[in-house]
KEZA-13861 format. One line per field, with one value per residue: x, y, z of N, C-alpha, C in turn. Coordinates in steps of 0.1 Angstrom, whole numbers, plus 5000, padded with zeros to 4 digits. Example, Ala and Ser with C-alpha at 12.3 -4.5 7.8 and 13.67 -1.06 7.14 Angstrom:
% residues 2
n.east: c(5132 5128) $
n.north: c(4943 4978) $
n.up: c(5078 5071) $
ca.east: c(5123 5137) $
ca.north: c(4955 4989) $
ca.up: c(5078 5071) $
c.east: c(5132 5129) $
c.north: c(4967 5000) $
c.up: c(5078 5079) $
***
This chain:
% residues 261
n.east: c(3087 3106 3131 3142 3163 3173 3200 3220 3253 3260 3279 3290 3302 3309 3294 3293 3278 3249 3234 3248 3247 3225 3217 3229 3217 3194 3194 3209 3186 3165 3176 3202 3238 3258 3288 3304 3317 3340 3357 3357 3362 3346 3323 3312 3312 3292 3266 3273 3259 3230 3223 3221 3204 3184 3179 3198 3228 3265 3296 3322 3345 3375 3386 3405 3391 3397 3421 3438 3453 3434 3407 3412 3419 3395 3380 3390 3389 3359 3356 3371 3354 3327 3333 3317 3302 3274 3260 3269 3268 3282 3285 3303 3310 3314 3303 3288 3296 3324 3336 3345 3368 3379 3387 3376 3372 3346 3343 3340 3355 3382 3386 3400 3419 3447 3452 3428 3409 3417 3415 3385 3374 3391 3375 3350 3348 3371 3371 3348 3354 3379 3361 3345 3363 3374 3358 3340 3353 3349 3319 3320 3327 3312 3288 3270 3259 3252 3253 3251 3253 3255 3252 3242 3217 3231 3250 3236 3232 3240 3260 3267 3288 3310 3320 3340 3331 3303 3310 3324 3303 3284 3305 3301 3277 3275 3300 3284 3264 3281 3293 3269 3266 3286 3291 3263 3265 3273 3254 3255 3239 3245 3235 3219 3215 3201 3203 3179 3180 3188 3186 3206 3247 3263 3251 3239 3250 3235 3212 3194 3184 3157 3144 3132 3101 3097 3118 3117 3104 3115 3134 3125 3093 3080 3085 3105 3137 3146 3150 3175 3169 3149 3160 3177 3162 3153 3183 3176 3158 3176 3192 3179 3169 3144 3148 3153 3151 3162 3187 3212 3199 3189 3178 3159 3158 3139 3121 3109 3125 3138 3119 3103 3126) $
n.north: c(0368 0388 0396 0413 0420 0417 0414 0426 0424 0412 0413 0398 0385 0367 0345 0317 0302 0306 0343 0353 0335 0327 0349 0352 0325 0341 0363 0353 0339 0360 0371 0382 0381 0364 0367 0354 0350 0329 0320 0294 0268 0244 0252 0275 0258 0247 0267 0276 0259 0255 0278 0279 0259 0269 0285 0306 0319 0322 0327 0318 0325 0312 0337 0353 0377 0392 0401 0426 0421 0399 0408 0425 0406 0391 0418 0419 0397 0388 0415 0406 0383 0394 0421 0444 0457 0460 0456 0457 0432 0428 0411 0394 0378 0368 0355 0340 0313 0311 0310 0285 0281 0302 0305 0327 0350 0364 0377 0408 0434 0434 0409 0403 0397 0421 0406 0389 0410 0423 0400 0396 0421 0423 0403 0412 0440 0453 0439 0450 0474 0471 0457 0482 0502 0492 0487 0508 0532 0517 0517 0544 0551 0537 0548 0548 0523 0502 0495 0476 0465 0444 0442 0442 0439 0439 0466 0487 0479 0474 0448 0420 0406 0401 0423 0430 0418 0439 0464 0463 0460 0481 0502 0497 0503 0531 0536 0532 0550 0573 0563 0568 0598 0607 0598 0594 0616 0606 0587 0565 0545 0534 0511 0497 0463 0456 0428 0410 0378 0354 0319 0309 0294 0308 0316 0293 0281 0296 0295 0279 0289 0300 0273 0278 0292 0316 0327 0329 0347 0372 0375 0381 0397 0377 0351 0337 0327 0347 0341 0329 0335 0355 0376 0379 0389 0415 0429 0422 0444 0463 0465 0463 0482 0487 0508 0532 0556 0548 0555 0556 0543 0522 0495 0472 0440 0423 0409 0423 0424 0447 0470 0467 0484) $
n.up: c(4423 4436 4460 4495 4495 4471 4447 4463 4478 4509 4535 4560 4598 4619 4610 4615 4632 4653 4657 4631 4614 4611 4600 4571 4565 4560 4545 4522 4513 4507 4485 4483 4476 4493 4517 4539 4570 4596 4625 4622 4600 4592 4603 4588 4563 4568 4575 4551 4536 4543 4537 4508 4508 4510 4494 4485 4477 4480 4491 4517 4538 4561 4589 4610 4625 4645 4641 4623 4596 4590 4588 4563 4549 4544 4539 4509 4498 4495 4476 4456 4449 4441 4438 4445 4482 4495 4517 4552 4576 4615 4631 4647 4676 4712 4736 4768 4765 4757 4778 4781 4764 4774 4805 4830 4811 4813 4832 4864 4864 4885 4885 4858 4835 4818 4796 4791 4788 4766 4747 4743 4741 4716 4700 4700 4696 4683 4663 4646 4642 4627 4601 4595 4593 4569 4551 4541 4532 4504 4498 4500 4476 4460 4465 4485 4512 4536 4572 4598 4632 4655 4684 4722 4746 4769 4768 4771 4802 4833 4847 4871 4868 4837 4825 4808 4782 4784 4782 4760 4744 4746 4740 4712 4699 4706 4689 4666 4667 4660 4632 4617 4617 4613 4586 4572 4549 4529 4522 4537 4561 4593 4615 4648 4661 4694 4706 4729 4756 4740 4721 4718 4707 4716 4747 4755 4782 4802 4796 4809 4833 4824 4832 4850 4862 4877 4875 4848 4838 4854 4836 4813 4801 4778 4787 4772 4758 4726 4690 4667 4644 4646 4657 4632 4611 4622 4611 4587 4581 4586 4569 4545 4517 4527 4549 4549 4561 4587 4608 4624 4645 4674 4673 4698 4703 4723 4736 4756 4776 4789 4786 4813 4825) $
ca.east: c(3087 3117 3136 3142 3182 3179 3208 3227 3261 3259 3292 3285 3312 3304 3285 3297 3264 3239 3228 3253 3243 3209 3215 3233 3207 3178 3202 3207 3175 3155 3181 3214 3248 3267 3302 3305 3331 3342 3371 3357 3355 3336 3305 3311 3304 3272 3258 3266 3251 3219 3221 3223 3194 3173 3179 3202 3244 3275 3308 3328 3364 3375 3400 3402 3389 3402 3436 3434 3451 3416 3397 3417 3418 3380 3370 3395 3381 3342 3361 3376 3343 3318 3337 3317 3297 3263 3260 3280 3266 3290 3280 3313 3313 3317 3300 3295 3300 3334 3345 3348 3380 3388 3385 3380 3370 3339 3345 3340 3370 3389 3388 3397 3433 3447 3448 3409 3402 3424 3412 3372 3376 3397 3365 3335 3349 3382 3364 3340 3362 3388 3355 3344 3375 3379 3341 3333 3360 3342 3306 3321 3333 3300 3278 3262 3256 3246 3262 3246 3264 3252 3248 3231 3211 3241 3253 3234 3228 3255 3258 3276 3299 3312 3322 3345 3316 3291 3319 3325 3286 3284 3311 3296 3264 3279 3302 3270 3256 3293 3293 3257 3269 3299 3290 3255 3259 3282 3242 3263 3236 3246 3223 3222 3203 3204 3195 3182 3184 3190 3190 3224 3258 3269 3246 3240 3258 3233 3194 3186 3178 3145 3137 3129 3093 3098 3134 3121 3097 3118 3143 3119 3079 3073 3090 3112 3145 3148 3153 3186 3160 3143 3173 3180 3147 3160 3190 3174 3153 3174 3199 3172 3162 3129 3153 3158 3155 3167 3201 3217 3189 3190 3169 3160 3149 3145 3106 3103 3130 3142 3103 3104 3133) $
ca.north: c(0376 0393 0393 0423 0429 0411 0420 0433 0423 0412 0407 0389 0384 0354 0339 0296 0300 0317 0351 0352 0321 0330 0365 0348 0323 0349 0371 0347 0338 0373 0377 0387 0376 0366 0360 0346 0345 0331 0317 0278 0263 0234 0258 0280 0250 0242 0280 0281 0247 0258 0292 0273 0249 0280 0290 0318 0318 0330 0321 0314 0325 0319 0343 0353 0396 0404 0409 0441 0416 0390 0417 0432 0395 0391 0424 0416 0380 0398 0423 0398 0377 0401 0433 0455 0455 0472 0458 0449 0432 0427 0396 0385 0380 0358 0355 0329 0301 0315 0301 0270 0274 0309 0307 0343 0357 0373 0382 0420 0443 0430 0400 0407 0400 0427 0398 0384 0420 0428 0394 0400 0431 0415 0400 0417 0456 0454 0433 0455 0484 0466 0456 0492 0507 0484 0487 0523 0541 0508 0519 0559 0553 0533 0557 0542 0513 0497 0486 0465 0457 0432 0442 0436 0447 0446 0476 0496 0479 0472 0435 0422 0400 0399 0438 0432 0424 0451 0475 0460 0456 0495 0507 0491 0506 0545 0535 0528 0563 0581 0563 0575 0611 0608 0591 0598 0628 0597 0576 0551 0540 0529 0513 0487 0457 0452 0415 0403 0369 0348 0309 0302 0288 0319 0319 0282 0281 0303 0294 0271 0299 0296 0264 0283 0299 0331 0335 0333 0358 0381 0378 0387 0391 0366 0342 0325 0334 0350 0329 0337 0342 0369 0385 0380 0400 0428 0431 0421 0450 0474 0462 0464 0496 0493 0513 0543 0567 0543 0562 0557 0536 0508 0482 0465 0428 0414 0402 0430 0427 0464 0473 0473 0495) $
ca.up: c(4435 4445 4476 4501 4495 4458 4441 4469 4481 4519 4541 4575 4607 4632 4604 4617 4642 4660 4648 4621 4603 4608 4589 4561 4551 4552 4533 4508 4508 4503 4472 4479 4474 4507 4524 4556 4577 4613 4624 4619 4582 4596 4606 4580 4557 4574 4572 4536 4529 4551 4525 4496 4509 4513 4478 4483 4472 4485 4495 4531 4542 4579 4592 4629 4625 4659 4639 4611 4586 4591 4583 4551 4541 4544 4528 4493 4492 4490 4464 4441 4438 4440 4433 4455 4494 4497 4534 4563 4592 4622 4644 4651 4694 4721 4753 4780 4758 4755 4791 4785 4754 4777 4816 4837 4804 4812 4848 4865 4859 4896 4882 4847 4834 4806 4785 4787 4784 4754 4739 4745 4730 4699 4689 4704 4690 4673 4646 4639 4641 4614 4591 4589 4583 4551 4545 4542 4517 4493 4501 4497 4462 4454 4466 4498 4517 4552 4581 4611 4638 4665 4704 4734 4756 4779 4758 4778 4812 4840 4852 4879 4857 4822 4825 4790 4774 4784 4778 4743 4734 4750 4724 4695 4696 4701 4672 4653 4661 4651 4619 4614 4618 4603 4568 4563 4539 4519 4518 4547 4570 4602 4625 4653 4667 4700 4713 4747 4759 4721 4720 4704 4717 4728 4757 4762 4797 4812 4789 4818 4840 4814 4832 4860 4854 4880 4867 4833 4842 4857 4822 4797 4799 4774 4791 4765 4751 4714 4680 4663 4632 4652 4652 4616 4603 4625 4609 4570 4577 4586 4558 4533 4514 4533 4564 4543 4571 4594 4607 4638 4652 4679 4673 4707 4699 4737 4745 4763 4788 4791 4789 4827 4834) $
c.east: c(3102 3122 3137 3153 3184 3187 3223 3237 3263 3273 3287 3298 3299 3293 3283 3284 3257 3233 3236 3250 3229 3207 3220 3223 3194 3185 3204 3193 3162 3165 3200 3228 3258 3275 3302 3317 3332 3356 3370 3355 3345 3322 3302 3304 3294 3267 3258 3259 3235 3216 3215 3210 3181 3169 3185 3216 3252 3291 3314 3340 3364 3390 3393 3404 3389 3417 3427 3439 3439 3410 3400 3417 3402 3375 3380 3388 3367 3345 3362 3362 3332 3318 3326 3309 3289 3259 3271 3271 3278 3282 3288 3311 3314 3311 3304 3301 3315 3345 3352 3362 3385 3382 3385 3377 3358 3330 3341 3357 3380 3395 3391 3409 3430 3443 3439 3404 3403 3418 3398 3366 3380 3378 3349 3337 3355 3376 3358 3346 3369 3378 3352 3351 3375 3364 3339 3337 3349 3328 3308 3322 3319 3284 3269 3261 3251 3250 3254 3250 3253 3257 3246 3225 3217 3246 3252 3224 3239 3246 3270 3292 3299 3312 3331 3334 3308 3300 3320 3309 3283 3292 3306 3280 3266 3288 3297 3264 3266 3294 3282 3260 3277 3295 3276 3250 3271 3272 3250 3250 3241 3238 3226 3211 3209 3191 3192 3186 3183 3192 3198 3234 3262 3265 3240 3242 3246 3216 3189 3181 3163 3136 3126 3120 3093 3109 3131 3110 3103 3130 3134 3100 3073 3084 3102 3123 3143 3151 3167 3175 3153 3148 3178 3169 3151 3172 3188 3167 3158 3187 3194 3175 3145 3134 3159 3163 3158 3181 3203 3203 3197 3180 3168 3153 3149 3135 3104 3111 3134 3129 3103 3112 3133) $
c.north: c(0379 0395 0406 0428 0421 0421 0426 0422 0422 0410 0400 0385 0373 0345 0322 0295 0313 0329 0354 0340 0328 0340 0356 0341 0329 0360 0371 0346 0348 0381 0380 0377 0373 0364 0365 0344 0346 0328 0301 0277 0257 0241 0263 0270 0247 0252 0280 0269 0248 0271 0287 0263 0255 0287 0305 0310 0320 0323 0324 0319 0324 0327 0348 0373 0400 0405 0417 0435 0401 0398 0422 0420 0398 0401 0419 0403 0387 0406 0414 0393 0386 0419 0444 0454 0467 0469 0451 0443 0427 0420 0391 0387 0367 0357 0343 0317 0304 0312 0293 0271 0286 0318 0324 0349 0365 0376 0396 0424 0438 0417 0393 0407 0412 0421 0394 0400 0423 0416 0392 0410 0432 0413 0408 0432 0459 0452 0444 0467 0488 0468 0473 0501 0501 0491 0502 0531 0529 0515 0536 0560 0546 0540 0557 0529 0513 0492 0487 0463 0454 0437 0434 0444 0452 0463 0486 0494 0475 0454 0432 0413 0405 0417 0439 0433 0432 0463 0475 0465 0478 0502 0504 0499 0526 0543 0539 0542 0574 0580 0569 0589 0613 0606 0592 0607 0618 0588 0562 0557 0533 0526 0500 0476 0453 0437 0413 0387 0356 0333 0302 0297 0297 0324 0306 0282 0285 0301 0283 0276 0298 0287 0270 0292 0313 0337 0341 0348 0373 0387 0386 0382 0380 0354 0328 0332 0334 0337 0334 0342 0356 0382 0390 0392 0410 0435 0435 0440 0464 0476 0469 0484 0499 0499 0525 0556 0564 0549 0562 0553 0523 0501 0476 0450 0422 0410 0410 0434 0440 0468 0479 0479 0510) $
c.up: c(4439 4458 4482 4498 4482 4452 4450 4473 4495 4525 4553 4582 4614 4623 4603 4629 4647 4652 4631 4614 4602 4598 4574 4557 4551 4547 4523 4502 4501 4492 4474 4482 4486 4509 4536 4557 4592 4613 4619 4608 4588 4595 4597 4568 4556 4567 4553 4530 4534 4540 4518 4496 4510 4499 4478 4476 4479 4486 4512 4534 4558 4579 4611 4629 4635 4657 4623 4596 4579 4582 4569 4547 4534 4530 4515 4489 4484 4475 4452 4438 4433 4432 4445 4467 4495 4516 4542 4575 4602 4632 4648 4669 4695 4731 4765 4776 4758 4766 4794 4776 4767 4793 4822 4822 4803 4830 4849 4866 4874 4889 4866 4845 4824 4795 4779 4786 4772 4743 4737 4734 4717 4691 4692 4698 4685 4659 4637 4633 4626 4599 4586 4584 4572 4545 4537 4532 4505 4492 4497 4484 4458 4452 4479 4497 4533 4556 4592 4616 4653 4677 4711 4739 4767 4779 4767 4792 4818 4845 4859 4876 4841 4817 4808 4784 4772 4778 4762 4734 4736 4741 4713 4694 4699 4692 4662 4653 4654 4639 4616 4611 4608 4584 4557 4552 4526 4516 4527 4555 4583 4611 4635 4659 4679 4707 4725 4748 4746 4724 4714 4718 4724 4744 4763 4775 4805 4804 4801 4825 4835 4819 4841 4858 4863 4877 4855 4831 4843 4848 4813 4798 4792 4775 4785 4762 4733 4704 4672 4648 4632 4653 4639 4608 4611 4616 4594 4567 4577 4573 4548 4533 4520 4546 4557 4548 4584 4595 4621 4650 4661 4681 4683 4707 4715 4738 4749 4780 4798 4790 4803 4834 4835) $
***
């Protein structure tokens, strides 16, 4: 039995937890060849030992792709082993979890240095920015490929904090319909998933709201937050060749929370 992306060449950002780990080992595991990269070896280790324990492959690099030479590292590493990239997904972010190494960082714009803006933005839309630039001339000369990149639901709702973020998540998903425009007569897919409330570290800080059954209510009809795997099958599918006319799509994985707006 074959896998959904066997054969194919996956890249992955933020791949040391949460939805990026999760993509990598059902990436590996439904066939294809992966590299991962965060900024931590340590997790990175994990993810690809969790790959590898799933019965996929791949290899690891960390580099920190909210600088342009991270990202040109990354994609040559992919190049040398693999020689070429049929998908990208872009998972690299940060959220609330992100408080605790980087205070005021996901404040409203008053409260908002240039710096926690400028460094917010490093990883939540520069990244993705850097990977596709590298990505795309490779994918033009091969003939096609697919690129994913990782949202929110914030993207396209206002909240009364964490204005970098929504701003960030908000560009990343009209990116995703420009490349779409732009590349699809090059067989470049662009498409995006956007998540609602996800049970990973990045949102830790704030899953206890959940305990709370009219809060959790008032988050997401079925009352639970997301699985980073839930996420991952979003992402496999729109990777795969079974998203053929998938093109400048946003995927909304939330329960149902945007439902009621």
């Amino acid at each position: 039995m074959t896998g959904r992306v066997d054969g194919k060449i996956a890249l992955i950002s933020g791949a040391g937890t949460g939805v990026g780990r999760a993509c990598m080992v059902l990436f590996g595991r439904e066939g294809a060849k992966v590299v991962g990269c965060s900024r931590t070896q340590a997790n990175l280790d994990e993810t690809l030992r969790l790959t590898k324990k799933a019965g996929g492959d791949g290899v690891v690099v960390a580099h920190d792709l909210a600088r342009p030479e991270g990202a040109e590292a990354l994609i040559q590493a992919a190049m040398d082993v693999y020689g070429r990239i049929d998908i990208l997904v872009n998972c690299a972010s940060v959220g609330y979890s992100w408080l605790e190494k980087s205070p005021d960082s996901m404040g409203d714009v008053v409260n908002t240095t240039p710096e926690k803006w400028q460094e917010v933005m490093g990883i939540n839309l520069d990244s993705y920015f850097y990977l596709c630039r590298g990505v795309v001339p490779i994918m033009q000369k091969q003939g096609g490929g697919a690129i994913v990149n990782v949202a929110s639901i914030s993207g396209f709702q206002g909240l009364p904090v964490a204005h970098t973020y929504t701003a960030a998540k908000g560009a990343a998903i009209n990116l995703t319909r420009s490349l779409c425009v732009t590349y699809a007569k090059d067989n470049i897919r662009a498409n995006c998933v956007a998540p609602g409330f996800i049970d990973t570290p990045m949102v830790a800080p704030v899953l206890n709201l959940f305990d709370d059954p009219d809060m959790a209510d008032r988050l997401t009809p079925m009352l639970r937050p997301g699985t980073p795997e839930e996420m991952a099958y979003g992402c496999l599918y729109l990777g795969s060749d079974e998203a053929t006319y998938c093109n400048g799509t946003v995927l909304t994985i939330d329960g149902g929370t945007t439902a009621r707006q």
